[in-house]
C-alpha positions in Angstrom: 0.0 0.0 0.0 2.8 2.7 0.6 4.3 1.9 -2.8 1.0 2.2 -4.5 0.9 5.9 -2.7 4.2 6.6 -3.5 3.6 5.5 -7.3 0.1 7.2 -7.0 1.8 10.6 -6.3 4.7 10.7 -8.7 1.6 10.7 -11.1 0.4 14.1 -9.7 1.8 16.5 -12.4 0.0 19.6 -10.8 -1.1 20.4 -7.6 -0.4 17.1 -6.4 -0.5 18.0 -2.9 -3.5 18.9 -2.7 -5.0 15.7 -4.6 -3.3 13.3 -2.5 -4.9 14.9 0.8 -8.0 15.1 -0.8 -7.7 11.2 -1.7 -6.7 11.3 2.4 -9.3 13.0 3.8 -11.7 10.7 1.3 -10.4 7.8 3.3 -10.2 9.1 6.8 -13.3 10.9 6.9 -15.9 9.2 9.8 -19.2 8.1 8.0 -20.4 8.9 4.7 -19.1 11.7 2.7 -22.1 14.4 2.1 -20.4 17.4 0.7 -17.1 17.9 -0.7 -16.3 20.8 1.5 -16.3 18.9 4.8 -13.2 17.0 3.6 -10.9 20.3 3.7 -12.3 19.7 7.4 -10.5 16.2 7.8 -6.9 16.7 10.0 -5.7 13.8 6.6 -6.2 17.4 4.5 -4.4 20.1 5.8 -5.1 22.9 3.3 -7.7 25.2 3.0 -10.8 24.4 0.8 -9.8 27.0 -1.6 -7.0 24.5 -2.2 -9.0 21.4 -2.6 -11.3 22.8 -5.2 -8.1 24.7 -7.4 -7.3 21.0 -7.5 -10.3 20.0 -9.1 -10.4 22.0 -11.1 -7.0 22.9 -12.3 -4.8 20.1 -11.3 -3.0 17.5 -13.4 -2.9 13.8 -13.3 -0.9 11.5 -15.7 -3.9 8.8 -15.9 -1.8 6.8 -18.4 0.7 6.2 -16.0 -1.9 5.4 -13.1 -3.5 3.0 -15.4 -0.4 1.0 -15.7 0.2 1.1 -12.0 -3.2 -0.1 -11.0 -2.7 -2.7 -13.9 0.7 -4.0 -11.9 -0.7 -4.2 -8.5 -2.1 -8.0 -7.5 -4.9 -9.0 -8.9 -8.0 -11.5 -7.6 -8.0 -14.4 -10.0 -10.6 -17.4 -10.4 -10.0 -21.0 -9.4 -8.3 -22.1 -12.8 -5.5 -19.2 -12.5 -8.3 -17.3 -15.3 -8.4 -13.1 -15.2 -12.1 -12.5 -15.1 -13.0 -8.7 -16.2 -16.8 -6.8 -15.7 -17.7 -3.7 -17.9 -20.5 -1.1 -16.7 -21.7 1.7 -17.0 -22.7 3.9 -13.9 -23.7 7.4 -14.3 -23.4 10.6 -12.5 -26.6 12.2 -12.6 -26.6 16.1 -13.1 -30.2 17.2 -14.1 -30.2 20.7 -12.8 -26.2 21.2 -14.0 -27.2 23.6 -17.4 -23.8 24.4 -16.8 -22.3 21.9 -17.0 -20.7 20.6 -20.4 -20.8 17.6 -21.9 -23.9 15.8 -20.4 -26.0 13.0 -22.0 -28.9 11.1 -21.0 -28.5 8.5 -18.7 -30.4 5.3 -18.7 -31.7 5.1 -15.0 -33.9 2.5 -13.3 -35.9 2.0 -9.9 -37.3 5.5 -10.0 -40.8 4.0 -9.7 -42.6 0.6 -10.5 -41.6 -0.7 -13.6 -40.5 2.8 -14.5 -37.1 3.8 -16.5 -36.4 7.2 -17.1 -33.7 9.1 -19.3 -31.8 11.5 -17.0 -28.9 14.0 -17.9 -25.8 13.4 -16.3 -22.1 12.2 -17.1 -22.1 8.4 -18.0 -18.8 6.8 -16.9 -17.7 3.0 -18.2 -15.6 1.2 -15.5 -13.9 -2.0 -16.1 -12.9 -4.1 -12.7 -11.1 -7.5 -12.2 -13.7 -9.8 -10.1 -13.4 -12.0 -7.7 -14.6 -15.6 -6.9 -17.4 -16.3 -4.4 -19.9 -14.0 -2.9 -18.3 -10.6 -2.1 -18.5 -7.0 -2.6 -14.7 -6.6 -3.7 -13.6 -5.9 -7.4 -10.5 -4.3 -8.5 -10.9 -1.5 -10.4 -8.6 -1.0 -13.4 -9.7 2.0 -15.8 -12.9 4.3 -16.4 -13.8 6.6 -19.2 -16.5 9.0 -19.4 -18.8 8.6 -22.7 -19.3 11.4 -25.1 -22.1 12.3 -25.7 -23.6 10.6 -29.1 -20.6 8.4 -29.0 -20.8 4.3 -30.3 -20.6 2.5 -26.8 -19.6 -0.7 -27.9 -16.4 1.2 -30.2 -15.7 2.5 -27.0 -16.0 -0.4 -24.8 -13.8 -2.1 -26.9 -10.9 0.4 -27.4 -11.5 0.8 -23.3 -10.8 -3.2 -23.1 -8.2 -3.3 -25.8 -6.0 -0.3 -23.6 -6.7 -2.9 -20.5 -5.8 -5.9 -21.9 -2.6 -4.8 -23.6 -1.8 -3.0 -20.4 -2.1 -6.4 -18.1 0.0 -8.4 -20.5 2.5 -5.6 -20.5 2.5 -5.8 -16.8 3.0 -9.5 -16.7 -0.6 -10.3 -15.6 -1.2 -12.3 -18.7 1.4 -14.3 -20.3 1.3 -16.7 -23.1 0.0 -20.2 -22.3 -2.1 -18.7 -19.4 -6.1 -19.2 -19.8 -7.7 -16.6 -22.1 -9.1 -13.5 -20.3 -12.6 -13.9 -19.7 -14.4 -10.4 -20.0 -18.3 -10.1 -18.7 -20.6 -8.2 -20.0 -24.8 -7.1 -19.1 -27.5 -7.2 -21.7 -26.4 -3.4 -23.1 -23.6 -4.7 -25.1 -23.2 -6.5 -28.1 -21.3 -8.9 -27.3 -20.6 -10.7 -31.0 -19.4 -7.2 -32.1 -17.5 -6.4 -29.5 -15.5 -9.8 -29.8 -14.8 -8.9 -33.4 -13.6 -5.4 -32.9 -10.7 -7.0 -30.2 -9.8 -9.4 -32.8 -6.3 -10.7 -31.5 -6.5 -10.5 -28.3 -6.2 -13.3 -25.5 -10.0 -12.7 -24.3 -13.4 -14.6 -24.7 -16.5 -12.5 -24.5 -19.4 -13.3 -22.0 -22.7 -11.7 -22.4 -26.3 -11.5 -21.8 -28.5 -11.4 -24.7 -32.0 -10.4 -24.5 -34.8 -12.9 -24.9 -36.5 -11.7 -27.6 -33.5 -12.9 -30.0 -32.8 -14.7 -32.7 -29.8 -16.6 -33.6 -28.8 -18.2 -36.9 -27.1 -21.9 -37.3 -24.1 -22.4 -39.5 -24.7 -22.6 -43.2 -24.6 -26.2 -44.6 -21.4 -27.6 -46.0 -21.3 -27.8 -49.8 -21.9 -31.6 -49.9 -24.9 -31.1 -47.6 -26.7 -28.2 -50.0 -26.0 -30.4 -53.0 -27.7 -33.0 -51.2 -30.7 -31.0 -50.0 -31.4 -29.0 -53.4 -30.4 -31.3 -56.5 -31.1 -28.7 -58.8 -28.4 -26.4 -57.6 -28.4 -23.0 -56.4 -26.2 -20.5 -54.8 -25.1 -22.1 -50.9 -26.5 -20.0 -47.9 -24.7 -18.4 -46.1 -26.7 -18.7 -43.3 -28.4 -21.9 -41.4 -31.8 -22.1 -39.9 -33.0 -20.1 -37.1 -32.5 -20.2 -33.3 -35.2 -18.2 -31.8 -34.9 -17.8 -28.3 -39.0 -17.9 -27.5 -39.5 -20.8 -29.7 -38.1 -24.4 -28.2 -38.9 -25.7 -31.0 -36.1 -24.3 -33.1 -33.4 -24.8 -30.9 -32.9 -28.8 -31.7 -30.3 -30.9 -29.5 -27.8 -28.9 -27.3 -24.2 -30.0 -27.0 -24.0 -30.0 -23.3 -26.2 -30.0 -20.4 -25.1 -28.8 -16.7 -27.5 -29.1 -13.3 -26.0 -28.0 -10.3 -27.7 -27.5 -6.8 -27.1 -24.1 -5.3 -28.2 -23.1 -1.9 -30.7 -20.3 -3.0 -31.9 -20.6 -6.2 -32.2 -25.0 -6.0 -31.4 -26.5 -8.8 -29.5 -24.6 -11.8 -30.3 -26.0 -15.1 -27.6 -25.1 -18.1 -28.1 -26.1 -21.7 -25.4 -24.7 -24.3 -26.1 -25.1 -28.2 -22.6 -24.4 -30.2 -21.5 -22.1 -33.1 -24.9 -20.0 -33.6 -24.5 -16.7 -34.5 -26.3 -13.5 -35.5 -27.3 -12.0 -38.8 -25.6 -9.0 -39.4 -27.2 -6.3 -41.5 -25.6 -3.2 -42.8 -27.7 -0.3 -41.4 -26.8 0.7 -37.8 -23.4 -0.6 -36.2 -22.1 -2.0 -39.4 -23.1 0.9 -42.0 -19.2 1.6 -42.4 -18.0 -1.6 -42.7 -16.2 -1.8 -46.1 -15.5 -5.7 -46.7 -18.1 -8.7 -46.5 -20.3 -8.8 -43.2 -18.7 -11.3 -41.0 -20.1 -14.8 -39.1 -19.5 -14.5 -35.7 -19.9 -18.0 -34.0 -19.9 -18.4 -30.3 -21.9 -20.6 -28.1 -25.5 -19.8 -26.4 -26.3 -20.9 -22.6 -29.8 -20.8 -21.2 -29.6 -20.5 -17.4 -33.0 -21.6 -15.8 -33.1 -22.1 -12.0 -35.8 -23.9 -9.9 -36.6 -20.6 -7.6 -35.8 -17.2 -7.0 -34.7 -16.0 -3.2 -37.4 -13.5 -3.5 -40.0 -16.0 -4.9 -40.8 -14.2 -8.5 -40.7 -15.6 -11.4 -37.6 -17.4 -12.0 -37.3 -16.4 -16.0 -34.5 -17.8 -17.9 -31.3 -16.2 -18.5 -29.5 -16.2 -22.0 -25.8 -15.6 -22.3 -23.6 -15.3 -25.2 -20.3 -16.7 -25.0 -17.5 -16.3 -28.2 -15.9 -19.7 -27.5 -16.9 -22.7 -29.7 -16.9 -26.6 -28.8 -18.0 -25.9 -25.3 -17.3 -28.4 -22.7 -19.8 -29.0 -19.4 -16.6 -26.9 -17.6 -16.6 -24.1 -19.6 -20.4 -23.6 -19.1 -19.8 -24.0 -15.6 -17.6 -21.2 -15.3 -19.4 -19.1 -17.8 -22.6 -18.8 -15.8 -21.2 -18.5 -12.3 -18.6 -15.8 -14.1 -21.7 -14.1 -15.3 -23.5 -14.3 -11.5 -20.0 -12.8 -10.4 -20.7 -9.3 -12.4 -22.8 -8.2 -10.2 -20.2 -7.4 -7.5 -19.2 -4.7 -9.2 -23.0 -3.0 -8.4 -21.6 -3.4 -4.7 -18.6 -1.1 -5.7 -20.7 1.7 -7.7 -23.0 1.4 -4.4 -20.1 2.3 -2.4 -19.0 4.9 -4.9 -21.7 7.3 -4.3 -22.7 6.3 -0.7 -19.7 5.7 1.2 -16.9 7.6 -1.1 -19.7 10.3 -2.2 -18.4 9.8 -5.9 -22.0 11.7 -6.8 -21.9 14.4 -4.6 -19.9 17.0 -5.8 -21.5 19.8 -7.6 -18.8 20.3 -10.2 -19.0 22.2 -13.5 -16.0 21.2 -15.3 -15.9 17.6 -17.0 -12.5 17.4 -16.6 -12.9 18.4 -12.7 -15.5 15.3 -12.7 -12.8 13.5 -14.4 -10.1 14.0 -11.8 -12.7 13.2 -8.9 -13.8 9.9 -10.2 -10.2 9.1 -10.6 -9.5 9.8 -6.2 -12.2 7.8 -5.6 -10.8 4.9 -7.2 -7.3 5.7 -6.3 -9.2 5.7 -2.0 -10.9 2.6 -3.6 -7.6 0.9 -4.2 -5.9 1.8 -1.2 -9.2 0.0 0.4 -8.7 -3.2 -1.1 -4.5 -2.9 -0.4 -5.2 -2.3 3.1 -8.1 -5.4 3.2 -6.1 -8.0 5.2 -4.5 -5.4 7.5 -7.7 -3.1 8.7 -8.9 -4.4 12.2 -12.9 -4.7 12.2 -14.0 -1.8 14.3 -17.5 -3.1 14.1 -20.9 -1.1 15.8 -22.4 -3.2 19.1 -25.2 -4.1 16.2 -23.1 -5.7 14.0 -22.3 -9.3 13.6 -18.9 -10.1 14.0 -16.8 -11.4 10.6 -13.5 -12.7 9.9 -10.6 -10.0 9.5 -10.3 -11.2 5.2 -14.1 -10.6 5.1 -14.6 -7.2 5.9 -16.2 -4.9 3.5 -15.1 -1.9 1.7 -17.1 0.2 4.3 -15.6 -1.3 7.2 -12.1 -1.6 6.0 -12.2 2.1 5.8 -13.7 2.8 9.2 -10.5 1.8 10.7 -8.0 3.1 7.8 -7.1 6.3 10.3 -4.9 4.2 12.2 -3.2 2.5 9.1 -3.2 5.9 8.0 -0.8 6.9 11.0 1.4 4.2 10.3 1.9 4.9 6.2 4.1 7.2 5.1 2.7 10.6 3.5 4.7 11.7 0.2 2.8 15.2 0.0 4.6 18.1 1.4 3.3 20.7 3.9 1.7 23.3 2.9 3.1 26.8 2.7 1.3 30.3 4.9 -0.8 32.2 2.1 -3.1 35.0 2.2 -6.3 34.8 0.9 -7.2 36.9 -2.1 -9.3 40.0 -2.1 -12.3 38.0 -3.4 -15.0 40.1 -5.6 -15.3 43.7 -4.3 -18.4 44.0 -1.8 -21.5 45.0 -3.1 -20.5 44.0 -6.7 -22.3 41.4 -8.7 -21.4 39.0 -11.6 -20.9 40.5 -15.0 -19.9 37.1 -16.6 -23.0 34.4 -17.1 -21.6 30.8 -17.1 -22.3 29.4 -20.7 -25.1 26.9 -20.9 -25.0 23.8 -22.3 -27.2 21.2 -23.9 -27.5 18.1 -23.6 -26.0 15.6 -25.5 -28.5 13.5 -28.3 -28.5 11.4 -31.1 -30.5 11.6 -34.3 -31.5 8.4 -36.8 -29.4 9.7 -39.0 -26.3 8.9 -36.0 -25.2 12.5 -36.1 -24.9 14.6 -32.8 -28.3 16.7 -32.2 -27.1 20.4 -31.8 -30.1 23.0 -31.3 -30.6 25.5 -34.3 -29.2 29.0 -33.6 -32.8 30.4 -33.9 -34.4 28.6 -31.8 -36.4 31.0 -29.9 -36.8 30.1 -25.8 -39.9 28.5 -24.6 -40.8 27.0 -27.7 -40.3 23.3 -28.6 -37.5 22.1 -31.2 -39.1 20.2 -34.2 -39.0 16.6 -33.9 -35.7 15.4 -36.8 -35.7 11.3 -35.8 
């Protein structure tokens, strides 16, 4: 953990001071943080708030070179020695910010019954190394903010190429070592995101929606000249899989039932090398050469009962492997169950670390922020096996390796103490005249809007004479 600080400083190219206490005061602070302010008031911060926000907002940080450190640092593994990555998005909800730049709208659920609502705020995709077992630790290793009108899964993918090339140059993958396993929720497409990191030592897991429909490979040249004696040109695609119909889906290639503690029995069936049919409008409108065949293997996930007692729906996955044995659908569906750990982290992000709280105007600021909070995160999970568990007379007591973020942090004060502190002391200043009394603002922040897409995938920008109070015309 002190080398990580040490390393985590040298990449403070401005005001670095300042930025490490504020990553201090993030993790010494008693209970949840509410307001940014308050940390200036943490005895880990020992500058003024004046300070703290000039570091927001005009500090530097070299985040290729914290990328590479957090990609050297140790990382949780699964059974088989296997790197198992999760991509998410999270966002940063900023609906009265008209200030701020660079906002898009955010896909949010659980404001209501059934209810999903599009929200402006600052969409940020994280990618994190899990764990095995139940647990609310991941290890985060990057995070990018998305543009607004930007192709997520272009994105994604350049954000997991950067990753992956920066574990194996770390030594975290090396050849002969089991191909990176990279999860992915229902949002993604999985098939085209496998194709864009072409060459890389990574499989693709993800979950496909159930409304889908697959395609089986096209018959072999003897098989079509059996089938249609008088000739024809060969399809390049099989019959369909449709995901609502068990009628189409034939015999599967291997079957899995495993009994589970909460959910009874789990019932896997895998059917190998279906893929989808790829048309040119949308995603694949600039591809120049032939549409590609993108075979991979399909799992349906059905258990016997749900914890909460709903209906216990079936899940479909997506993985980009082929010839899939009873093991490898094994690990791909408890891999799958293992994304959502990194919901505990984002939970901790904005109620524990106060990742949301901020009321910041500049991107970049937001940018810098969201990078402390995973730097504090880091230092949590470094500092997992030495924190003591200061636990409340209400809670039950746990095992020292089994602590929580949460309660990792409520007793890093006194590992805090013990670590050395790279960041120099800070200098006697005077504060500045301020604005004259009795004088008001003569300079309006800009406004901004908010980021959309049209059909025709170009960024929506409103016309120069639009007139307030009246509604833009509909273009898409």
């Amino acid at each position: 953990m002190s080398c990580f600080r040490a390393d985590f400083y040298d990449c403070l190219d401005g005001r670095g001071d300042a930025l490490f206490e504020l990553a201090d005061a993030l993790l010494c602070t008693d209970g949840p943080v509410k307001t940014l302010v308050d940390l200036s008031l943490s005895p880990a911060h020992r500058r003024g708030h004046g300070a703290m926000y000039g570091a927001l907002n005009k500090g530097r940080l070299d985040v290729g070179r914290l990328r590479r450190t957090l990609a050297g640092l140790p990382l949780p593994r699964a059974a088989d020695g296997r790197l198992v990555l999760a991509v998410d998005v999270s966002p940063w909800l900023r609906p009265d910010a008209a200030t701020a730049p660079d906002r898009s709208f955010c896909h949010t659920y659980g404001r209501g019954k059934d209810e999903h609502r599009m929200i402006p705020g600052w969409p940020y995709s994280v990618v994190a190394a899990l764990e095995t077992g139940r647990t609310s630790w991941t290890a985060i290793l990057d995070t990018a903010r998305l543009e607004p009108g930007v192709d997520v899964a272009a994105v994604t993918a350049v954000q997991l190429r950067y990753v992956v090339e920066g574990l194996i140059a770390a030594g975290q993958w090396r050849k002969g070592d089991p191909e990176i396993l990279v999860v992915l929720d229902a949002g993604y497409d999985a098939p085209r995101i496998h194709h864009l990191l072409a060459g890389l030592p990574v499989r693709i897991l993800g979950r496909l929606r159930s409304d889908r429909v697959m395609r089986r490979p096209a018959p072999t040249r003897a098989e079509f000249a059996l089938a249609n004696p008088a000739g024809g040109r060969p399809p390049k695609h099989g019959g369909e899989f449709v995901f609502g119909q068990s009628d189409t889906w034939g015999e599967e290639q291997a079957v899995t039932v495993t009994d589970t503690r909460l959910y009874g029995k789990v019932t896997a069936r895998a059917w190998d090398r279906l893929h989808p049919r790829l048309t040119r409008p949308g995603a694949w409108l600039d591809h120049a050469d032939e549409l590609p065949v993108i075979d991979g293997t399909v799992i349906r996930l059905s258990v016997e009962r749900l914890p909460s007692g709903g209906v216990n729906k079936p899940v479909w996955l997506w993985w980009s492997g082929t010839g899939a044995t009873p093991a490898d659908v094994d690990r791909c569906w408890q891999s799958f169950l293992r994304r959502f750990d990194i919901e505990h982290t984002f939970r901790l992000f904005k109620q524990t670390l106060g990742w949301t709280k901020p009321r910041l105007r500049s991107s970049e600021a937001a940018d810098r922020w969201t990078w402390l909070v995973i730097v504090a995160h880091t230092q949590l999970r470094l500092a997992r096996p030495l924190a003591a568990d200061l636990r409340r007379p209400w809670e039950k007591r746990v095992e020292s390796n089994k602590l929580t973020p949460a309660r990792v942090r409520r007793g890093f004060r006194n590992l805090h103490v013990q670590s050395p502190t790279p960041a120099r002391a800070p200098k006697p200043s005077r504060p500045g005249p301020g604005r004259p009394l009795g004088s008001r603002n003569s300079r309006s922040a800009t406004r901004h809007d908010v980021g959309r897409v049209l059909a025709t995938g170009e960024a929506y920008t409103r016309p120069a004479h639009h007139k307030k109070g009246t509604k833009p015309r509909r273009t898409g």
